[in-house]
C-alpha positions in Angstrom: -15.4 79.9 -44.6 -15.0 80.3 -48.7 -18.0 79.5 -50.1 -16.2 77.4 -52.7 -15.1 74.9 -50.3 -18.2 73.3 -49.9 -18.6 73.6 -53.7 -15.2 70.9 -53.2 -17.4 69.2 -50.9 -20.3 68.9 -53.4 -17.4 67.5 -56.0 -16.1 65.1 -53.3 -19.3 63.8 -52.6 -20.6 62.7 -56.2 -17.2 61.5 -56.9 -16.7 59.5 -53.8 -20.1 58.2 -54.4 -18.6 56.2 -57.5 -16.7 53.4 -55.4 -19.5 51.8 -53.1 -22.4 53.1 -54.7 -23.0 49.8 -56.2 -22.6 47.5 -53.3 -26.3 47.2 -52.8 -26.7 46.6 -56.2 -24.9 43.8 -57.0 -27.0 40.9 -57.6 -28.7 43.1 -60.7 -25.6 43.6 -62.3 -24.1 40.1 -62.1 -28.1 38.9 -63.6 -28.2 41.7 -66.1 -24.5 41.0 -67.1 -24.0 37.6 -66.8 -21.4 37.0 -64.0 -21.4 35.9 -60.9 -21.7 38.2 -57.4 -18.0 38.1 -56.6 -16.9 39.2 -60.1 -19.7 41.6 -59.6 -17.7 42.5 -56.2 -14.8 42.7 -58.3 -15.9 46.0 -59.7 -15.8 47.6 -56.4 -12.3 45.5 -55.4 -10.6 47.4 -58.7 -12.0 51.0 -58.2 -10.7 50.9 -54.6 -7.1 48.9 -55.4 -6.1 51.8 -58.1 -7.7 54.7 -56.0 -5.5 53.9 -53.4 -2.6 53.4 -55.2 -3.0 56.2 -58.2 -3.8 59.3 -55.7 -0.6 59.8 -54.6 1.5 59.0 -57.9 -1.1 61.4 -59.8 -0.6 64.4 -57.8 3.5 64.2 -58.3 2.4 63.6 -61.9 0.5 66.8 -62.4 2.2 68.6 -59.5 3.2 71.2 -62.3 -0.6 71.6 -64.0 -2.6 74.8 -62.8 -5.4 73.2 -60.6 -8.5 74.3 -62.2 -7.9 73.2 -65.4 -6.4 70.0 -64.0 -9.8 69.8 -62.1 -11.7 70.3 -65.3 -9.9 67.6 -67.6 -9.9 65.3 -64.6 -14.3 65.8 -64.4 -14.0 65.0 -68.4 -12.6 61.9 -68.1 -14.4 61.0 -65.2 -17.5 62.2 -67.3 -16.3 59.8 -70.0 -15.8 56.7 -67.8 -19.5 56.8 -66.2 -20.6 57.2 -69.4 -18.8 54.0 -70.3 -20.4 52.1 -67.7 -24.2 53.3 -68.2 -23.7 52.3 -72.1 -21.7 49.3 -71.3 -22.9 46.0 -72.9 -20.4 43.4 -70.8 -18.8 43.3 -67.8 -15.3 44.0 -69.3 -16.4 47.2 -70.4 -18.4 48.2 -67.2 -15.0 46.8 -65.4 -13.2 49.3 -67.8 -15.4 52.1 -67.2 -14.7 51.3 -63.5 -10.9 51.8 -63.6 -11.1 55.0 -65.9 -13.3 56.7 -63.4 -11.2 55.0 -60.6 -8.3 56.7 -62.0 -9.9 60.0 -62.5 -11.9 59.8 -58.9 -8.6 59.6 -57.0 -7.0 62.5 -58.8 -9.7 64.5 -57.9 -10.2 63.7 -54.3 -6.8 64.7 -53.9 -7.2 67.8 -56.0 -10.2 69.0 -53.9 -8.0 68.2 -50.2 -5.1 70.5 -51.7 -7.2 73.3 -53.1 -9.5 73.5 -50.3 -6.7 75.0 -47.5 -5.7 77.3 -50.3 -9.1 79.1 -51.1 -9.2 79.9 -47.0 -7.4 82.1 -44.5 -4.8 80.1 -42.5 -6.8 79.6 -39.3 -9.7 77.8 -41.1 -7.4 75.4 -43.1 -7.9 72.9 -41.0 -11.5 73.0 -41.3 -11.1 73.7 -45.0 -9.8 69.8 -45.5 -12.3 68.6 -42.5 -15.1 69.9 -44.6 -13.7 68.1 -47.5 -13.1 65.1 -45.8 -17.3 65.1 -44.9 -17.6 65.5 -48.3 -16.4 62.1 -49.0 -16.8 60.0 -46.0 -20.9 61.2 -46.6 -20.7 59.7 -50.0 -19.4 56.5 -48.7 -22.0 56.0 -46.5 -25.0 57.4 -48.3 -24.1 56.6 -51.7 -25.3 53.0 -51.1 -28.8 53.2 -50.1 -29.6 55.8 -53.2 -27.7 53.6 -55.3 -30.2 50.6 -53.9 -33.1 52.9 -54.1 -31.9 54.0 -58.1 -31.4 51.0 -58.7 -34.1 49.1 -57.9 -36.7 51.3 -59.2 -34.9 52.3 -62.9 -32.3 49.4 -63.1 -28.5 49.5 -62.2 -27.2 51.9 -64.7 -29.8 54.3 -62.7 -27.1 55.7 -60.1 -24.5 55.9 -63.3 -27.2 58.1 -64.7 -27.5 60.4 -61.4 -23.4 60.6 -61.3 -22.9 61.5 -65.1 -26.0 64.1 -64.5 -24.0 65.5 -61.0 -20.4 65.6 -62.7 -21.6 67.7 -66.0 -23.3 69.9 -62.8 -19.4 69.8 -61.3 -18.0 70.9 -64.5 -20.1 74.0 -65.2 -19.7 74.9 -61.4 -15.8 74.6 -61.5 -15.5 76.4 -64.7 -17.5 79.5 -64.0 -17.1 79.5 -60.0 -13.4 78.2 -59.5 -11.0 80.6 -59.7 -7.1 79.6 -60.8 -4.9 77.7 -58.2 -1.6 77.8 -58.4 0.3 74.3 -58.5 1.9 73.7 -55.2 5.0 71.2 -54.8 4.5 68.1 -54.0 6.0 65.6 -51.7 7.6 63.1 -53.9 6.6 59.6 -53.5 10.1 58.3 -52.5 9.9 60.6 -48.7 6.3 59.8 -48.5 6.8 55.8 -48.1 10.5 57.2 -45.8 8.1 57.5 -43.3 6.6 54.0 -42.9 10.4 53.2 -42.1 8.7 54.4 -38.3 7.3 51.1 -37.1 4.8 53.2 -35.3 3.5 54.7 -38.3 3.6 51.3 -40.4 1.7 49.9 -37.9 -0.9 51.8 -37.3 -1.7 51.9 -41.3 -1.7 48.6 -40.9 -4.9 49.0 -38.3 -6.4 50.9 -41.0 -5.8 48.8 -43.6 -7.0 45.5 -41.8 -9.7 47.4 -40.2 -11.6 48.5 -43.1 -11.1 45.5 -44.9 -13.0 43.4 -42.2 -15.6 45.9 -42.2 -16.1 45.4 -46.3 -15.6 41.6 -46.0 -19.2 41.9 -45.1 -20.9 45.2 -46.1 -19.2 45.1 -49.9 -21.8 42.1 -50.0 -24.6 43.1 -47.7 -27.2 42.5 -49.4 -26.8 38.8 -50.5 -26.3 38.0 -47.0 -29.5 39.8 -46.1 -31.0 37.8 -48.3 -29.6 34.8 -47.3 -29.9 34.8 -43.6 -33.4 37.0 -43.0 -35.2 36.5 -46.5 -35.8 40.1 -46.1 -36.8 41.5 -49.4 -37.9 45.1 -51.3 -38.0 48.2 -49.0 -36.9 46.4 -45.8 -33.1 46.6 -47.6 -33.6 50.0 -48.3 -34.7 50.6 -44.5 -31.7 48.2 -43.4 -29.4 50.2 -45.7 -30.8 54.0 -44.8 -30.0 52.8 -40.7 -26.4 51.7 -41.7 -25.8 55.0 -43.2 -27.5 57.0 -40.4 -25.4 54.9 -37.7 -22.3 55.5 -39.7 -22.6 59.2 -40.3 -23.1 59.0 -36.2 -20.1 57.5 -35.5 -17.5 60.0 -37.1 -19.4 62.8 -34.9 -19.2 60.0 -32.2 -15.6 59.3 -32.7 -14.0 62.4 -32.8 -15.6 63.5 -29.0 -14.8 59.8 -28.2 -11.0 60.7 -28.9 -11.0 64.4 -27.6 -12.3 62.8 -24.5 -11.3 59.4 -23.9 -7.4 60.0 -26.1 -7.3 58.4 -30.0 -5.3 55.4 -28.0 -8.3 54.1 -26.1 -10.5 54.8 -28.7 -9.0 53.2 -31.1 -8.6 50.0 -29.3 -12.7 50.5 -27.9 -14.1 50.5 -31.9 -11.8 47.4 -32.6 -12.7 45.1 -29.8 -16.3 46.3 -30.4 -16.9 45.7 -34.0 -14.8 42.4 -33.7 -17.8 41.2 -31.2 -20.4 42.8 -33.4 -19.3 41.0 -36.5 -19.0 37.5 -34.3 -22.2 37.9 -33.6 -23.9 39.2 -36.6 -25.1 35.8 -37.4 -26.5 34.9 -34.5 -29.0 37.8 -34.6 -30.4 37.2 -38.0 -33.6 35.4 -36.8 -34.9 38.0 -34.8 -35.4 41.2 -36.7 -35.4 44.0 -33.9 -31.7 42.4 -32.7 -30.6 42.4 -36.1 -31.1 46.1 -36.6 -29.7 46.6 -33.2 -26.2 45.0 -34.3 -26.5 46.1 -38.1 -26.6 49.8 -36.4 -23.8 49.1 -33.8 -21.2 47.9 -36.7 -22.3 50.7 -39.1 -21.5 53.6 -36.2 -18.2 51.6 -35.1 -17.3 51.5 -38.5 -16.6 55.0 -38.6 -15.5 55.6 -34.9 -12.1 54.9 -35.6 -11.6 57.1 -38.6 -11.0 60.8 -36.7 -9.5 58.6 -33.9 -7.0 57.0 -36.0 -5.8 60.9 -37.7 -5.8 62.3 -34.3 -3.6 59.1 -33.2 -1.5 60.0 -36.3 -1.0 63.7 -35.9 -0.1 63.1 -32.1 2.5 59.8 -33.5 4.2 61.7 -36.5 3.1 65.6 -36.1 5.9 66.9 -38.4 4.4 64.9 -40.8 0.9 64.6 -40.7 0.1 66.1 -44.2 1.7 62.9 -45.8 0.0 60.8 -43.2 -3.1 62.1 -44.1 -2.7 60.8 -47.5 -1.2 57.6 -46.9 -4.0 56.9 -44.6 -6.6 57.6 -47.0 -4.2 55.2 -49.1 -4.9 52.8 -46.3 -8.5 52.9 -46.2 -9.0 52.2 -49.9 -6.7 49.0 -49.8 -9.1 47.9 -47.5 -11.7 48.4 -49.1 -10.2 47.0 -51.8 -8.8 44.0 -50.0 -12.0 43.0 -48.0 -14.2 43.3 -51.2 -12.0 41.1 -53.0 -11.6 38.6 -50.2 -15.5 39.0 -49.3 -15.8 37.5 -53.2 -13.3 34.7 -53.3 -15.8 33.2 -49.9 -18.6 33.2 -52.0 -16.9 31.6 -54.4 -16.0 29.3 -53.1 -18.1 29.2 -49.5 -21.0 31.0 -49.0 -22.1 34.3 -48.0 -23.3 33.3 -44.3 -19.5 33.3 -43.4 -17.8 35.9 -44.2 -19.0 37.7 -41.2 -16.3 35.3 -38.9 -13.9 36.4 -41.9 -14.4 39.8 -41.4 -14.4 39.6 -37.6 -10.8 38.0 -37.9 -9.5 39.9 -40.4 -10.6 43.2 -37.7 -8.8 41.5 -34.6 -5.8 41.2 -36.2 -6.1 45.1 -36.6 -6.1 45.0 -33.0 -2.9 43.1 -32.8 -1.0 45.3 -35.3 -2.4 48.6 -33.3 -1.0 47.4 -29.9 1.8 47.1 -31.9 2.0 50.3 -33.1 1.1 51.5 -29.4 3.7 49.9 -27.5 6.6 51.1 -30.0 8.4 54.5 -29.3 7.0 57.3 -30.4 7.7 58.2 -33.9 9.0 62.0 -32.8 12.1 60.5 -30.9 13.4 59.9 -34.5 12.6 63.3 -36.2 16.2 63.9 -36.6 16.3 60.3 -38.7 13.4 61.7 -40.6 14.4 64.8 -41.1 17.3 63.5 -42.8 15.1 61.5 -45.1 12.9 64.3 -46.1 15.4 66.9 -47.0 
């Protein structure tokens, strides 16, 4: 393996570290800047809504731009928006520093899954993107509890501090390290969305979507319902945090065996059921510590067991397209993200906190609905001819 892929991992991981990191940090920045926790919320509910929706409109907008200086000016202004943030005096300018680097992030994540395959031989191209993948995924789930840690200790801008540090790092790596890529074409925009016209396909991005946004219904806001529920304060929701991540990083290892062994079907349909129960129950366990970190560990491995399940189920559903599925499920993801955040904020708003586990729980049942959906429809390959026709 190129010892410059897991360079792209390193550049993954701080960028991907951007979008959550400040989850567990949200009640300092709505004090410090004056707003409440949902608007606080909101910061993560933008940054996920445009990197979903810019990635793959960016890449056919720079499909023509060499990658490594692409790369570079895309670390700039990603440079420039963290800066924004860690000098920002109000929340519209944090919130603008949080779309600039949103916009930036996603160009990059997909920059670093299209360059990887390329600096590798053809039979480790697979491996190239999976390595890539880790990259990111890791920074989702780890980027949180340093952000808590950073935060706590030095203050919110803290983490903004580590991230501006780790992308000038990223810049003086790429520049002397990277080697030119040539530009690839891209898949226009127009064939991608062709193949949601597969109600198999649609579907299961629909699991995806709904999925991850009942998971971040609930862990987007973690930490006020910690403290709501358990009174739990200081290193306990670093601890709390820390065994999230660990469970979570488990379950991808856990879910791809899972679907090798079990098929992505059943798999699929096993993390849904189960983090449905887990997030019905969640507060029902609050009053007795040990059970509560027995659940909070469940959910954070299930929250990840469907994520290789859910490619594999992709690959096997659509296999002459599975590049493009790739990115439309990473598309998928991010809505969720996006989505739950921003409906985890409008129930504090207007609710409280305590609840939106039983939002989140619904919200990840009806995932179940739409993926026995996509099950029971016919497999996306008996129209390849249909698609073909599309994509040409």
């Amino acid at each position: 393996m190129n010892k410059r892929v897991y360079f792209l991992m390193i550049v993954s991981f701080v960028i991907g570290m951007v979008e959550l990191i400040i989850s567990g940090i949200l009640d300092l920045i709505a004090e410090d800047l004056n707003v409440s926790l949902g608007q606080a919320g909101y910061l993560i509910t933008i940054f996920s809504l445009i990197f979903a929706i810019a990635s793959p409109i960016l890449l056919i907008l720079t499909a023509n731009i060499e990658r490594k200086k692409l790369t570079l000016i895309s670390l700039v202004i990603f440079l420039i928006g963290n800066a924004v943030i860690v000098f920002a005096p109000t929340y519209s300018i944090v919130f603008t520093g949080r779309v600039i680097t949103a916009i930036s992030g996603a160009l990059l994540i997909i920059l670093c899954l299209v360059m990887a395959p390329s600096l590798v031989e053809p039979q480790y191209r697979g491996r190239a993107i999976g390595v890539i993948s880790m990259g990111v995924s890791g920074s989702l789930v780890l980027g949180v509890p340093l952000g808590l840690m950073l935060g706590n200790a030095f203050g919110w801008r803290a983490p903004f501090v580590l991230i501006t540090f780790l992308t000038l790092l990223s810049i003086v790596g790429v520049y002397f390290f990277m080697e030119k890529v040539a530009p690839k074409p891209s898949v226009p925009l127009k064939k991608q969305l062709a193949t949601l016209k597969s109600q198999k396909v649609s579907f299961a991005h629909a699991t995806t979507f709904l999925y991850m946004a009942g998971h971040s219904v609930l862990y987007t806001y973690l930490k006020p319902y910690i403290d709501a529920t358990t009174g739990l304060q200081g290193s306990w929701i670093s601890v709390i945090y820390f065994l999230f991540g660990l469970a979570a990083v488990l379950g991808g290892g856990i879910g791809g065996t899972m679907s090798d062994k079990l098929g992505s079907k059943q798999t699929i349909s096993i993390s849904i059921i189960g983090l449905g129960i887990v997030l019905f129950t969640m507060s029902y366990s609050t009053s007795i510590l040990f059970v509560f970190l027995v659940v909070l560990m469940i959910w954070g491995m299930l929250s990840w067991v469907i994520s290789p399940a859910m490619q594999s189920y992709l690959i096997e559903t659509s296999p002459e397209t599975s590049d493009i599925q790739q990115s439309l499920s990473n598309s998928s993801l991010h809505l969720g993200i996006a989505a739950g955040s921003l409906a985890g904020g409008v129930v504090i708003e207007q609710a409280s906190v305590e609840i939106n586990p039983t939002i989140g729980a619904f919200l990840v049942l009806l995932s179940l609905v739409t993926v026995i959906i996509s099950i029971r429809k016919k497999s996306a390959v008996h129209h390849k001819s249909n698609l073909d026709k599309q994509l040409i």
